[in-house]
C-alpha positions in Angstrom: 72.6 173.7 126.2 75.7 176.0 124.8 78.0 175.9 122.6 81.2 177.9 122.5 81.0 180.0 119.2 84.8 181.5 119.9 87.3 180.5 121.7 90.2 182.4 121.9 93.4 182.9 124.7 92.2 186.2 125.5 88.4 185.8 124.6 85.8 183.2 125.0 81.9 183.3 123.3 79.4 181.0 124.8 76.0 181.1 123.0 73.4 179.6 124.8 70.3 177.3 123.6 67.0 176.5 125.1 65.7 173.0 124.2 62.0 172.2 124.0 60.1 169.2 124.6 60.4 166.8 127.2 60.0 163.4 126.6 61.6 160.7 124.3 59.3 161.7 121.3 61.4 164.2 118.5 59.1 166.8 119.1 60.8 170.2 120.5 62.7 172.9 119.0 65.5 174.7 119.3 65.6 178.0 120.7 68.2 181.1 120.8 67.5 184.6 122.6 64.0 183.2 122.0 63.5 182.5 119.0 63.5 179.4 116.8 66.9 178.0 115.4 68.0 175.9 112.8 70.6 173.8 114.1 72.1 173.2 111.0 73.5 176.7 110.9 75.9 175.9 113.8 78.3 173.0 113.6 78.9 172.8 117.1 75.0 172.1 116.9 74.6 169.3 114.7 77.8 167.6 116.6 76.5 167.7 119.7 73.1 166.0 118.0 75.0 163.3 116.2 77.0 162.5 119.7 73.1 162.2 121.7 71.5 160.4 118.1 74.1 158.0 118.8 74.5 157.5 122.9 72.6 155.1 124.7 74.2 155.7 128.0 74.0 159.5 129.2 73.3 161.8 132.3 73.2 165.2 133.0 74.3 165.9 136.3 74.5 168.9 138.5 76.8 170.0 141.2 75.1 172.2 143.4 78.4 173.1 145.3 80.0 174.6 142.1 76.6 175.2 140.7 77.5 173.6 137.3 76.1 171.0 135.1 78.3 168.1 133.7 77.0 166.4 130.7 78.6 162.3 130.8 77.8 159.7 127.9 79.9 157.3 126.1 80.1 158.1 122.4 80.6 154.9 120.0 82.6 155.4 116.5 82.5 152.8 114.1 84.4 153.1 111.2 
């Protein structure tokens, strides 16, 4: 997962996350360059958590032509 941390016209950060865990259970942590991460220190983070917590209709899907991944759900606000 990533996250961009600046985005600028003439210069662009992406920081990049490793996710643990692999089922449906909240077990798993976050990792950056290796080591643990609190989430809650990145808002981009704790957005992109709060868009998963509350989808129910996602995929992740891969082109292998332009060798990207493409990350589709519906995101619901009620107000």
């Amino acid at each position: 997962m990533f996250i961009f941390s600046k985005a600028d016209p003439n210069d662009m950060q992406i920081d990049q996350f490793e996710i643990t865990g692999s089922t449906y259970e909240p077990k798993g942590d976050v990792l950056f360059n290796g080591s643990k991460f609190n989430c809650a220190d990145r808002s981009g983070l704790v957005e992109l958590a709060e868009c998963a917590a509350l989808c129910n209709d996602s995929a992740l899907d891969y082109n292998q032509v332009s060798l990207s991944c493409t990350l589709n759900f519906f995101y619901f606000f009620f107000v």
